[in-house]
Steps between C-alpha positions, in 0.01 A plus 500: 500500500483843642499691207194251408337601827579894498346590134229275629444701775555832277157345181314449824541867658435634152176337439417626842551852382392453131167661534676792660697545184180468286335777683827745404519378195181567418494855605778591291355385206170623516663832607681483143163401338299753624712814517389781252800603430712185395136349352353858350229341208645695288844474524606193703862470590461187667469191219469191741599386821582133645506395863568198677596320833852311459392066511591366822692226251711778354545678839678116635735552179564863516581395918707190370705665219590796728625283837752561711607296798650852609214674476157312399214641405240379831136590645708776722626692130268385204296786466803745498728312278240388254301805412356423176240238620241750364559677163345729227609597197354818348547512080475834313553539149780750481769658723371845509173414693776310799509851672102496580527184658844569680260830614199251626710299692701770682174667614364195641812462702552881579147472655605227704261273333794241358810482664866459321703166663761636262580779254318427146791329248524528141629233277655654198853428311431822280691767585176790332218276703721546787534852499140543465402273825802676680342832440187401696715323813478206372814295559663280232624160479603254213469160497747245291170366297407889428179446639248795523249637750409739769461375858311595803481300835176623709435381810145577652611665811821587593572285783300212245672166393249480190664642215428545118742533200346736275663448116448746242627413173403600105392233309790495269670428847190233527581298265881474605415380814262244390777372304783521732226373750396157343915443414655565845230433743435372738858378376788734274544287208889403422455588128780805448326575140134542659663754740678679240160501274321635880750803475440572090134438588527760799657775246229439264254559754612817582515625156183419501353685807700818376343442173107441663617903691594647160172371338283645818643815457474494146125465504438683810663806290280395184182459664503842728582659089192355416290612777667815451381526102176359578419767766657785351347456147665402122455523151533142386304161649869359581815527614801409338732307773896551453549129350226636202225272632191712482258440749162603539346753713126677615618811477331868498560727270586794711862616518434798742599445889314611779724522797368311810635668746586295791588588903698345742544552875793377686443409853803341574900451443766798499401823373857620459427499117178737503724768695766390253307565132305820669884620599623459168163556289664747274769276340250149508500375134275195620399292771519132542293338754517119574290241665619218737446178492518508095116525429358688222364861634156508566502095439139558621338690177389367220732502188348801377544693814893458566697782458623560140712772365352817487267440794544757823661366790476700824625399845522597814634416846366423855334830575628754273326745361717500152492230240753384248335513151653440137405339184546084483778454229600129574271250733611135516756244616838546502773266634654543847859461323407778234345729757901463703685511158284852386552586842919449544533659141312760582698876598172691549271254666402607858434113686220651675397287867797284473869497581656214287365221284476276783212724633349498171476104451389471875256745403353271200581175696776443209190447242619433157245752358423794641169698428609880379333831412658739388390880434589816394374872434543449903331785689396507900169586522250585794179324596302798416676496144480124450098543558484799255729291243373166503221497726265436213674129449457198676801411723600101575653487805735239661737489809895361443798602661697676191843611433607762255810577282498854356731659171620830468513668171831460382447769185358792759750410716740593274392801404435631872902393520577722201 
């Protein structure tokens, strides 16, 4: 038969190429293996990956369950109409370390190193997870079987036939797919009660992903406190936690707070805020200043280095000669959504380097958390005064583009109105 002949012709072109798709394929993953910051020793947001080259037995079934007399899939078209011949699947634990890898992938193919065949899709039938992949131009689509994942199709080069299909996925989102997987493939089954328990199973796996991002943030939050207590001193060996568990501590017995004081030069990104906050110095209650890509400030430093409340934070711009200085009153992670909400509610909040919140979430790549400091006691200082100050302390320095939001004082204000 022809049909016979033609997928026959299509496994023996593919083995041809097979080792072509090995090569690619292993790139990718050892990219994903070895990049510091998706596989950072100390926090890894990469869990596992799997890889593999489709069977040329399953590739003759895929080819024989799609036919079409009209329009066949031949030697001339393979390559373009089957494009997942090569796949990976990248597992992370919980959906607010996605944006990290969304970030990796992106700046391999904004440096030209991978190349798109089509936009990146997102599988989702929740309207919340589809929000968040929307905010970071991700487009949406839902499936009947509310099946979950992320997809990317790289090609090598852009005028390439060898293409990749790059799956990220949690593993709550794992396990559905190794379900729905062994049911309805290579083959959906017929059963309309295992479909229906697919779809439960699908809403209990999201559950459980939001629940995995509530219990991050909850001991993210708890173990910075400790750090915190630990480096700034206390007058008991534990620390009661807000269930009553007590847990135990090394702790010093030192309550008193020397103030680190730390120093920042921006080198690049709009400096319409630092003309902004000097412009309006007299009614600035406090300064907020935020860090893309949603990493901790001064990620770098050891825990008992970060900035805390009460230490010094001074700043300054490109070439300057003045520095924005003020007293650390808040320094940690906030959520993107919180930082628009304070931000809309917000009558005396100056939106300093931005023009809308669409700037701001390009700005921070639409990270979930978003690294803050915020100061007050704000004064503009000059070189010669930030030497006489606080040139007897040790300054840490590190290079980010920043952004700033400034508040007036609402209370002097109103009495310069009265």
């Amino acid at each position: 038969m022809i049909k016979d002949e033609v997928i026959k012709d299509c496994i023996e072109l593919y083995k041809q190429q097979q080792n072509q798709f090995q090569i690619f394929i292993n790139s990718i993953r050892d990219f994903f293996l070895l990049d510091p910051p998706t596989n950072d020793k100390n926090v890894s947001v990469i869990h596992s990956i799997k890889y593999r080259l489709k069977d040329p037995e399953h590739l003759a079934d895929k080819i024989s369950r799609k036919w079409s007399n009209d329009n066949p899939i031949d030697k001339s078209n393979l390559f373009s109409r089957v494009t997942d011949l090569a796949g990976l699947r990248v597992l992370h634990l919980y959906q607010d370390q996605f944006p990290l890898i969304h970030e990796r992938i992106m700046e391999k193919v904004n440096s030209k190193e991978w190349f798109l065949a089509e936009d990146p899709k997102a599988y989702t039938w929740d309207p919340e997870t589809e929000r968040f992949f929307e905010n970071l131009g991700i487009h949406c689509q839902q499936k009947e079987s509310f099946y979950t994942s992320i997809h990317y199709l790289v090609k090598k080069r852009e005028d390439d036939f060898i293409t990749c299909e790059i799956q990220v996925r949690t593993l709550f989102e794992e396990i559905w797919g190794e379900i729905d997987h062994t049911i309805n493939y290579p083959h959906p089954t017929d059963s309309i009660a295992c479909k229906e328990q697919l779809r439960v199973l699908s809403k209990l796996v999201s559950t459980g992903t939001r629940l995995a991002d509530s219990i991050f943030r909850t001991y993210n939050d708890y173990t910075f406190q400790i750090k915190e207590n630990v480096r700034d001193g206390a007058d008991t060996d534990s620390i009661k936690t807000e269930s009553g568990r007590v847990d135990s501590v090394s702790l010093t017995h030192s309550s008193i707070h020397h103030p680190k004081i730390l120093r920042q030069y921006l080198l690049g990104g709009n400096s319409n805020w630092y003309d902004q906050v000097k412009a309006n110095l007299e009614q600035v209650k406090s300064a907020t200043f935020m860090w893309p890509n949603g990493y901790w400030p001064f990620e770098k430093l050891a825990p008992t280095e970060k900035p805390v409340p009460g230490d010094i934070f001074i700043v300054g711009y490109g070439k300057s000669n003045q520095m924005i200085t003020g007293k650390i009153q808040y320094a940690g992670i906030k959520l993107l959504t919180d930082i628009i909400q304070e931000n809309e509610r917000s009558i005396n909040r100056i939106n300093c380097g931005f023009k809308d919140n669409n700037e701001l979430r390009n700005f921070v790549n639409n990270r979930r958390e978003i690294g803050c400091i915020t100061i007050d006691n704000i004064q503009m200082i000059s070189l010669e005064d930030y030497q006489r100050m606080y040139g007897e302390y040790k300054k840490t320095h590190t290079v980010r583009e920043n952004s700033l939001f400034i508040y007036e004082d609402l209370v002097e204000n109103y009495s310069k109105s009265s």
